[in-house]
C-alpha positions in Angstrom: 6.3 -0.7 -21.1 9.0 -0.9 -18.4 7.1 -2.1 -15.1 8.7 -2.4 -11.3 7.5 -4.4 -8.4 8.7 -3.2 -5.0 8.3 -4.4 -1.8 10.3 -2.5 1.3 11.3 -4.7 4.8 12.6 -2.0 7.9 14.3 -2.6 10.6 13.8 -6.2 10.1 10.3 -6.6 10.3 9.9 -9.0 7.5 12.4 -11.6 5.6 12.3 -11.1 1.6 10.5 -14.0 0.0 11.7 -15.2 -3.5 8.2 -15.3 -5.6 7.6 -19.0 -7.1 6.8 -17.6 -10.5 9.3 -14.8 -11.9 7.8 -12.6 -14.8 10.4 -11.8 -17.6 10.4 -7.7 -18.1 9.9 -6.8 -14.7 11.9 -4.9 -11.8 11.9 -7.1 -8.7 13.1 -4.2 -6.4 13.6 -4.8 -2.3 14.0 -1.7 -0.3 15.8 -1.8 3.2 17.8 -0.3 5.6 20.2 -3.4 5.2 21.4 -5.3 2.2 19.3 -8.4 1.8 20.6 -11.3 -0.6 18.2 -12.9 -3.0 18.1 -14.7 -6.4 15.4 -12.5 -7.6 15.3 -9.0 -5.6 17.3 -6.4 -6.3 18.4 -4.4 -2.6 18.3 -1.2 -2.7 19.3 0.8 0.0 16.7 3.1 1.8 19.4 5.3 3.3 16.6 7.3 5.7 13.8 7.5 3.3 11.7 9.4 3.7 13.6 12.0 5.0 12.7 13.2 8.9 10.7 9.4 9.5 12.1 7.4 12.6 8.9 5.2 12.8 9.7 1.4 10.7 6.5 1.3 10.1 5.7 4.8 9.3 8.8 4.8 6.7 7.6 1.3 5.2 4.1 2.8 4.4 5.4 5.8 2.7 7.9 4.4 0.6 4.5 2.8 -1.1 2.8 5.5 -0.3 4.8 7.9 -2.1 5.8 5.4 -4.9 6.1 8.4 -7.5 9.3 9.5 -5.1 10.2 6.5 -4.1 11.0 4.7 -8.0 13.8 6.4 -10.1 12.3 7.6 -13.4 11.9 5.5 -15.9 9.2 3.6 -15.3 5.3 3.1 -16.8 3.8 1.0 -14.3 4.3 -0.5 -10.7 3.1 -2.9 -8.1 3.9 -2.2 -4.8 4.2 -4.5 -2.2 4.4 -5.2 1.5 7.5 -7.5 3.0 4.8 -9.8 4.7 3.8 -10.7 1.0 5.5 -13.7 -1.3 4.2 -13.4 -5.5 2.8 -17.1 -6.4 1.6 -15.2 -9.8 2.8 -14.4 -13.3 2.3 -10.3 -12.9 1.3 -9.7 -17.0 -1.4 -12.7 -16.4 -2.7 -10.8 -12.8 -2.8 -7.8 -14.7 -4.5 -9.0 -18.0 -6.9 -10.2 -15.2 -7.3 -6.9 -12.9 -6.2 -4.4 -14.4 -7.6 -1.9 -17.1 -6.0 0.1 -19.3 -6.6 3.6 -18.1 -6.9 3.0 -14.6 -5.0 5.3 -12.1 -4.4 2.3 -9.1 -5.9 -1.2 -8.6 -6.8 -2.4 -5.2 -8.0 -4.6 -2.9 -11.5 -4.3 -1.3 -11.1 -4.6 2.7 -12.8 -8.2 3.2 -14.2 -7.4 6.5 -15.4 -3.6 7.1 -16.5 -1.0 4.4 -15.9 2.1 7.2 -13.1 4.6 8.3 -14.8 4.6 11.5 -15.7 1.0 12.3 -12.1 0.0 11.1 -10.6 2.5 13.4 -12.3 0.9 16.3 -10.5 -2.5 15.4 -7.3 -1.0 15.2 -8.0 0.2 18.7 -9.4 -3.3 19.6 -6.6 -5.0 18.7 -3.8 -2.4 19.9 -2.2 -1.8 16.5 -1.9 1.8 17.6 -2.2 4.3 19.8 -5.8 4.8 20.9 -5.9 8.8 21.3 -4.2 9.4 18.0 -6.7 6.9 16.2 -9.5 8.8 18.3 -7.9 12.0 17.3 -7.8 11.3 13.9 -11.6 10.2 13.4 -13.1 13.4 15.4 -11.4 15.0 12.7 -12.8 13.1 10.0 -16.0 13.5 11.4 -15.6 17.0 12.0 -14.8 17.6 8.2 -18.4 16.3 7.2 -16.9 12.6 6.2 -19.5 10.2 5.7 -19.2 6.3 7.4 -19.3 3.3 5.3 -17.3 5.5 2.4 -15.5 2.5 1.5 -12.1 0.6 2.8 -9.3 -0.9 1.2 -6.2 -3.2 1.5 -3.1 -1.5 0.6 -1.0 -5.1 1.0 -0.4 -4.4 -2.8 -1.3 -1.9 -5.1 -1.0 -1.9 -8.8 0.2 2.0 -9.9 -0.3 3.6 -12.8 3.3 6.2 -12.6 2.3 8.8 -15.3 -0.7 9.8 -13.9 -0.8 13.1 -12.1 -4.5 12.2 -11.1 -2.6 9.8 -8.9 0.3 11.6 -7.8 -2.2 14.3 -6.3 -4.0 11.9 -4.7 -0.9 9.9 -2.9 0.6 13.4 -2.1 -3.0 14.1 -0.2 -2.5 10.6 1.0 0.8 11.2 2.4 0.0 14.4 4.8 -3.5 12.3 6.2 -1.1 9.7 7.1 1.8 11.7 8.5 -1.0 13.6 10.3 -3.0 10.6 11.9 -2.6 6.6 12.7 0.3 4.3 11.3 -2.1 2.0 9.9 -2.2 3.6 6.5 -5.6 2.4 5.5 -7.0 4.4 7.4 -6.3 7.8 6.0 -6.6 6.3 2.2 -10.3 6.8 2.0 -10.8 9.5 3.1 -7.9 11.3 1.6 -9.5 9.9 -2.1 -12.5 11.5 -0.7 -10.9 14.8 0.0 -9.3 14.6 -3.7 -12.9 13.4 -5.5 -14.1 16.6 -3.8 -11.1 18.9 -4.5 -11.1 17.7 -8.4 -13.2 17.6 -11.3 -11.0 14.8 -12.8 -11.0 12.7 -9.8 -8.9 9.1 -9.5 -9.5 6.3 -11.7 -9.7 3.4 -8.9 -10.2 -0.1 -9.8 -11.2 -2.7 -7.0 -10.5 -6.1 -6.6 -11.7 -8.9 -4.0 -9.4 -9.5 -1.0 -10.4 -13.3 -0.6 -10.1 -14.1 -4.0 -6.6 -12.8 -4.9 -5.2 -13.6 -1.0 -6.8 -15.9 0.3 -8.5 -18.3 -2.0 -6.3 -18.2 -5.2 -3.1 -17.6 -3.0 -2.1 -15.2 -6.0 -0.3 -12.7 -3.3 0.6 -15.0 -0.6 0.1 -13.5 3.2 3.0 -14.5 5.8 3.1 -13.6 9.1 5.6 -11.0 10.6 8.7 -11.7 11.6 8.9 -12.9 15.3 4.7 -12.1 15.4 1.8 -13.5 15.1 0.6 -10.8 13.6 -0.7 -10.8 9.6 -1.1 -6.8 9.9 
């Protein structure tokens, strides 16, 4: 099995971090708009990606996002991650620990809301976007007939299964929420895997993990701040 982690720093918002523990038979691959030196990462140029994106953040999110685009061929399995993250883990022992065979994507569990709606509010609270495209966005949802407290996840990292179309359709859905709505990409993940559970009668094989446990407890995906922030989001 040939398996790739990525992780994707724009416009400088993040410096690459050198995991402690390097796992033999993986890609370490870091995509930028600069070239960024490391004893580990391999820099790969994001020359634009995705094509027609100015936002950093908007072009960070959908080079994970879109992970099926964004990887050369080649590949069975990958684990993508965001620049604020540094890997204190052996990736075969995380997944013989969360990860089943047959799974579509692996995921955290969003340790503090389980709602679209109530996490759209915080974003708002704490001014991590703009308030009347986050407003916007959930009229819409609510319009379509989406339910509250559908769920909420982390997409720090996400384990990604890259032969599985059941996946592909679901990040393509994914994609056109979050180009449609809010920077803050969880919050157009739910309900597109909603819109795709109700499109599908072969609907995504999602398996959840706890946030505390693997971030914050066990350290196993280490959370830094971001660069000249004090944000961790």
């Amino acid at each position: 099995m040939k398996k790739v982690v990525f992780t994707f720093i724009i416009n400088g918002y993040d410096t690459l971090k050198d995991p402690t523990i390097v796992t033999p038979g993986w890609d370490y691959l870091c995509y930028s708009d600069e070239g960024l030196s490391s004893d580990v990462w391999q820099s790969v140029r994001s020359n634009g990606l995705p094509v027609g994106v100015t936002c950093p953040k908007r072009r960070a999110s959908l080079l994970k996002i879109e992970h099926h685009k964004t990887l050369a061929e080649g590949y069975d399995l990958c684990i993508t991650l965001d620049g604020s993250m540094r890997i204190n883990v052996n990736l075969d022992d995380f997944l013989a620990e969360f990860w089943t065979s047959g799974t579509d994507m692996a995921i955290a569990r969003h340790p503090h809301r389980n709602c679209v709606y109530d996490e759209g509010l915080e974003v708002v609270k704490q001014t991590l976007d703009d308030p009347q495209v986050v407003h916007d966005q959930l009229r819409r949802y609510e319009a379509a007939g989406y339910p509250r407290n559908q769920g909420l996840y982390g997409t720090r990292m996400m384990v990604k299964e890259m032969h599985s179309q059941r996946l592909r359709r679901a990040c393509d859905r994914w994609s056109l929420e979050y180009r449609a709505g809010s920077r803050r990409d969880q919050l157009s993940l739910n309900y597109a895997l909603w819109q795709e559970e109700r499109a599908t009668a072969d609907p995504l094989r999602l398996q959840a993990f706890d946030f505390n446990e693997v971030y914050r407890v066990r350290k196993l995906f280490e959370i830094h701040r971001h660069l000249g922030t004090n944000r961790w989001q």
